[in-house]
C-alpha positions as CSV (number, residue, x, y, z in Angstrom):
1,X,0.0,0.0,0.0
2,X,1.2,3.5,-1.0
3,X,2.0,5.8,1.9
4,X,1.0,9.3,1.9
5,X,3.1,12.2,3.9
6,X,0.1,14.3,5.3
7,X,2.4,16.5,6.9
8,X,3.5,17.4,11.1
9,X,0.6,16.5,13.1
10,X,1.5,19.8,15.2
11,X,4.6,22.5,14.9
12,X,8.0,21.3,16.7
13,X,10.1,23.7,18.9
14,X,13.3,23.8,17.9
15,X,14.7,26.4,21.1
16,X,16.7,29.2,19.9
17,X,17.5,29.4,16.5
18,X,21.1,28.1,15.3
19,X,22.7,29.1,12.0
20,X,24.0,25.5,11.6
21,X,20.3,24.0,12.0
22,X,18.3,22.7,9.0
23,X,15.0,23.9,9.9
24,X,12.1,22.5,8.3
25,X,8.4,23.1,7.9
26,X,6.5,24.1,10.7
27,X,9.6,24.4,13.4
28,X,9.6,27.3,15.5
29,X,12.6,28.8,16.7
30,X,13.2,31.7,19.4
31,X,15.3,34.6,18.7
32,X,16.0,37.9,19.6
33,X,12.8,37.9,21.9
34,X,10.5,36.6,19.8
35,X,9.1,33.4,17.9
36,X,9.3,32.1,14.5
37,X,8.0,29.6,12.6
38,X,9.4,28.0,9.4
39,X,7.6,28.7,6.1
40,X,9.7,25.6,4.2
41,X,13.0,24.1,4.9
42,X,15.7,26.2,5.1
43,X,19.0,26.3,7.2
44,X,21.5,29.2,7.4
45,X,18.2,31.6,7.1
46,X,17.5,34.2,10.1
47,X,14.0,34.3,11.3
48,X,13.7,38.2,10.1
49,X,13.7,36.1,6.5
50,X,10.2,36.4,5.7
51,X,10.8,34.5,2.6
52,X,11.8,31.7,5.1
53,X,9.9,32.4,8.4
54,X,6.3,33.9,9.6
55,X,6.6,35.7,13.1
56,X,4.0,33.3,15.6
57,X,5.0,36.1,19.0
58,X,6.9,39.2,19.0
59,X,8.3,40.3,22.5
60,X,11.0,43.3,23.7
61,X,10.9,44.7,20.6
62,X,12.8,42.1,18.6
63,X,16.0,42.7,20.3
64,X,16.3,40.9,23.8
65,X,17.7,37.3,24.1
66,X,17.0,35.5,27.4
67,X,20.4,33.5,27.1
68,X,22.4,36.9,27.1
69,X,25.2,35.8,29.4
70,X,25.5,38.3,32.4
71,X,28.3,41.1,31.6
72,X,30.6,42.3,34.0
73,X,30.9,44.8,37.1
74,X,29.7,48.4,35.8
75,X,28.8,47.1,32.7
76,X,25.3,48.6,31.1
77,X,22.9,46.8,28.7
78,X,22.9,48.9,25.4
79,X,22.2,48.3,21.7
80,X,25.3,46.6,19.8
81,X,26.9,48.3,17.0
82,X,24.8,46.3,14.4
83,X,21.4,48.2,15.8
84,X,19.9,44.3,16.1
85,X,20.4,42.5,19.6
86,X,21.1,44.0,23.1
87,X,24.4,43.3,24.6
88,X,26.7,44.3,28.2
89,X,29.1,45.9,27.8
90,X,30.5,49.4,28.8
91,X,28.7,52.9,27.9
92,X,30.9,55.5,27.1
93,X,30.7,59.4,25.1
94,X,31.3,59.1,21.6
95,X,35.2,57.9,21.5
96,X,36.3,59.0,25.4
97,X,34.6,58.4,28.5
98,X,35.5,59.6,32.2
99,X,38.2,57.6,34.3
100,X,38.8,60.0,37.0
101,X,38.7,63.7,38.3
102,X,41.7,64.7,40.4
103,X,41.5,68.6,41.7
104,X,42.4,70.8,44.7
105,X,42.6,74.1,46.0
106,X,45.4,76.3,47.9
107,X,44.3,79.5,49.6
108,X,47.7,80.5,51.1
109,X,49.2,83.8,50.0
110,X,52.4,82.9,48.8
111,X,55.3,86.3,48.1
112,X,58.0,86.6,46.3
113,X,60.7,89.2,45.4
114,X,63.0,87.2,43.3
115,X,63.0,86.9,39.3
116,X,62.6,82.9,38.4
117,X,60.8,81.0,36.2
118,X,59.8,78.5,38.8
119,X,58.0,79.5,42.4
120,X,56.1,76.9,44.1
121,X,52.5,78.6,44.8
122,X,51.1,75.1,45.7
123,X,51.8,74.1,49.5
124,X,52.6,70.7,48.3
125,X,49.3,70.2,46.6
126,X,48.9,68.4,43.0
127,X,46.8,66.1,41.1
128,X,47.5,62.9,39.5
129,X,46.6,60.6,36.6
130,X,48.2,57.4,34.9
131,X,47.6,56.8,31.5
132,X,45.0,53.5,30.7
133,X,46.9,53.8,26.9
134,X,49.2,56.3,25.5
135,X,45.6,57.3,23.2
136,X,44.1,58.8,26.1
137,X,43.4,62.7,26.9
138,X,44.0,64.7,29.8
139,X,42.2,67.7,30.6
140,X,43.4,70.5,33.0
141,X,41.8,73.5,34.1
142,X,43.6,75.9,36.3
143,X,43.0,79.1,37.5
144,X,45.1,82.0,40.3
145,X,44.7,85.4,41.6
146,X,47.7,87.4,42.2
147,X,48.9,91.0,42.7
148,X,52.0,92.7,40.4
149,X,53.7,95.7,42.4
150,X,54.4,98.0,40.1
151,X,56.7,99.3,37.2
152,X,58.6,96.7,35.4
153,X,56.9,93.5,36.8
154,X,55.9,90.3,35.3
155,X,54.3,87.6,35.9
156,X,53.0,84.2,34.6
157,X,51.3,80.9,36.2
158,X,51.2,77.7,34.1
159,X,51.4,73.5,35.2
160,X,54.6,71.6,36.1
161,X,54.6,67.5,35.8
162,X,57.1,65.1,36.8
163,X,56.5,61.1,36.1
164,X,56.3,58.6,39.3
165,X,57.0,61.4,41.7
166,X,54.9,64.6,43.6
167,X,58.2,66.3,45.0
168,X,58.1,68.6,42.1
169,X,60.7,71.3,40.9
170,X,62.4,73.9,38.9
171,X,63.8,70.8,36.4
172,X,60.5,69.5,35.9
173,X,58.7,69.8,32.9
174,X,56.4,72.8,32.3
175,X,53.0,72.3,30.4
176,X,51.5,75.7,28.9
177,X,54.2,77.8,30.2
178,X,53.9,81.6,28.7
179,X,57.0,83.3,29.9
180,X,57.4,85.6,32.7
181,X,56.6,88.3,30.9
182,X,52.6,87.2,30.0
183,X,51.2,89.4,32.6
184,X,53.4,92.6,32.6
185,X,53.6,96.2,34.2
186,X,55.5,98.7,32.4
187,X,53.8,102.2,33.4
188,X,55.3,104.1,36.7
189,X,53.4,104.2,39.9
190,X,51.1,101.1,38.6
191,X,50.2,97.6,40.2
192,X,47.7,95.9,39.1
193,X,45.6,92.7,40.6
194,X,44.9,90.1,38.7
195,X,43.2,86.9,38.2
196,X,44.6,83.9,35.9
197,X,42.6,81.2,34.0
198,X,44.2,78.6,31.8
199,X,42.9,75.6,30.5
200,X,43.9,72.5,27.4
201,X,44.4,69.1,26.7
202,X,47.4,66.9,27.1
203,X,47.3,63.8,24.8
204,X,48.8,60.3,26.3
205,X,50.9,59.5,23.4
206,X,54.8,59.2,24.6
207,X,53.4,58.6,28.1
208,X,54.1,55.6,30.1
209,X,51.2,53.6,31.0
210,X,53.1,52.1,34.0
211,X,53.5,55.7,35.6
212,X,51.8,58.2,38.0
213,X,52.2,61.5,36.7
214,X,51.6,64.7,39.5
215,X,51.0,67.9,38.4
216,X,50.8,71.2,40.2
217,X,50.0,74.8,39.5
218,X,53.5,77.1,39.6
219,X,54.4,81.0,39.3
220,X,56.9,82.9,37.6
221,X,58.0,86.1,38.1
222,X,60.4,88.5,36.1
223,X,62.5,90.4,38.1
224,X,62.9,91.3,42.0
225,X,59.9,93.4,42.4
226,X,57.3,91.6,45.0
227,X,54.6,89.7,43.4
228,X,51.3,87.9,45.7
229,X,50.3,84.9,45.1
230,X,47.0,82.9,45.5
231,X,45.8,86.4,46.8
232,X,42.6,86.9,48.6
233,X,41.5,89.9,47.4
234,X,39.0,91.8,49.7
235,X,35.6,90.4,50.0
236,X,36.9,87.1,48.4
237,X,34.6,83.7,49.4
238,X,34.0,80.2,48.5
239,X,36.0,77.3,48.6
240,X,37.4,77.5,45.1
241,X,39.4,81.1,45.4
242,X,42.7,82.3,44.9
243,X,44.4,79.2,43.7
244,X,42.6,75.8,42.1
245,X,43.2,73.2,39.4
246,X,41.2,70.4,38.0
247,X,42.3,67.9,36.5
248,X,39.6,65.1,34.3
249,X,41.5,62.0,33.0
250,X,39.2,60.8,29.8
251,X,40.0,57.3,28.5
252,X,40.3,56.0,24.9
């Protein structure tokens, strides 16, 4: 007697759908969140082929997978770079995101009556970062008020860094230094106060990933004639006066 194929009896679940699998009529498959069922045999296919598949339930949107392995600490959930499946993984601003603030303020009045390019103004204060790779940025805001005494003074303030050390000096490398001329008094019977704000971006590359580098905010000063630093002019308040620097470490 001739047998006749009538067909499944009722649909098979096949779990979620693997590439490798030859599907055939009727099997329904999981994936991406929701369920599919085959249309005719096919194998290598995705279930968005509608040539290939009919949707039998759509859930979370078409994009969660309930066998999406747990990420790691501080990791997110977010949409993978394909726009198709959520993933862990780590959420970030465009090509940098934040690795660490380092700051601090001085409020001392520090004096001085001698011409050099390097006077410590920073009571043995600094900030720190170490390069995660030599692609990422550093950004460093400082700022100081600070009173010239008359004819024929100058002035500057600017950052020092040394690598794997925070006894910083004169031999130390100087970051956006201007010259101790960049604030400058050359009328008679003048002084002038003033108030310093400087700010850029140090790129990683020829750093050493392995090292601490400290920073600290430093004064020049032309000639002999007194300058003030970190002054506190009257009426001055607030926590962030006379002398402060921050410091935000973005990471490639």
């Amino acid at each position: 007697m001739a047998t006749i194929d009538i067909g499944k009896i009722k649909p098979v679940f096949k779990g979620t759908y693997d590439n490798s699998t030859a599907y055939t009529l009727d099997d329904i498959v999981y994936y991406n969140g929701s369920s599919y069922v085959a249309k005719t045999s096919t194998t290598g296919n995705l279930p968005t082929d509608t040539t290939k598949w009919n949707i039998l339930a759509s859930g979370s949107g078409g994009i969660w997978d309930s066998t999406l392995a747990l990420g790691s600490a501080g990791q997110s959930v977010k949409v993978n770079s394909g726009g198709t499946a959520l993933e862990f993984g780590t959420i970030s601003a465009g090509t940098y995101s934040v690795h660490a603030i380092s700051k601090y303020n001085y409020q001392t009045q520090v004096n001085q009556s001698n011409g050099s390019a390097y006077h410590d103004i920073a009571g043995g204060n600094y900030v720190q970062f170490q390069p995660t790779s030599t692609n990422d940025l550093i950004y460093i805001s400082h700022y100081c008020a600070y009173y010239l005494s008359g004819n024929d003074t100058g002035a500057d303030v600017y950052m020092m860094m040394k690598e794997g050390s925070s006894s910083i000096g004169s031999g130390d490398t100087k970051l956006n230094y201007d010259g101790n001329h960049a604030q400058y008094i050359s009328g008679s019977s003048v002084s002038l106060y003033k108030t310093t704000s400087k700010s850029f971006i140090l790129p990683c590359t020829g750093l050493n990933t392995s090292s601490v580098y400290y920073l600290e905010q430093a004064g020049s000063t032309h000639n002999n004639n007194q300058v003030q630093f970190n002054l506190a002019s009257s009426g001055a308040s607030g926590s962030y006066r006379c002398h402060n620097v921050t410091l935000i470490h973005y990471k490639a």
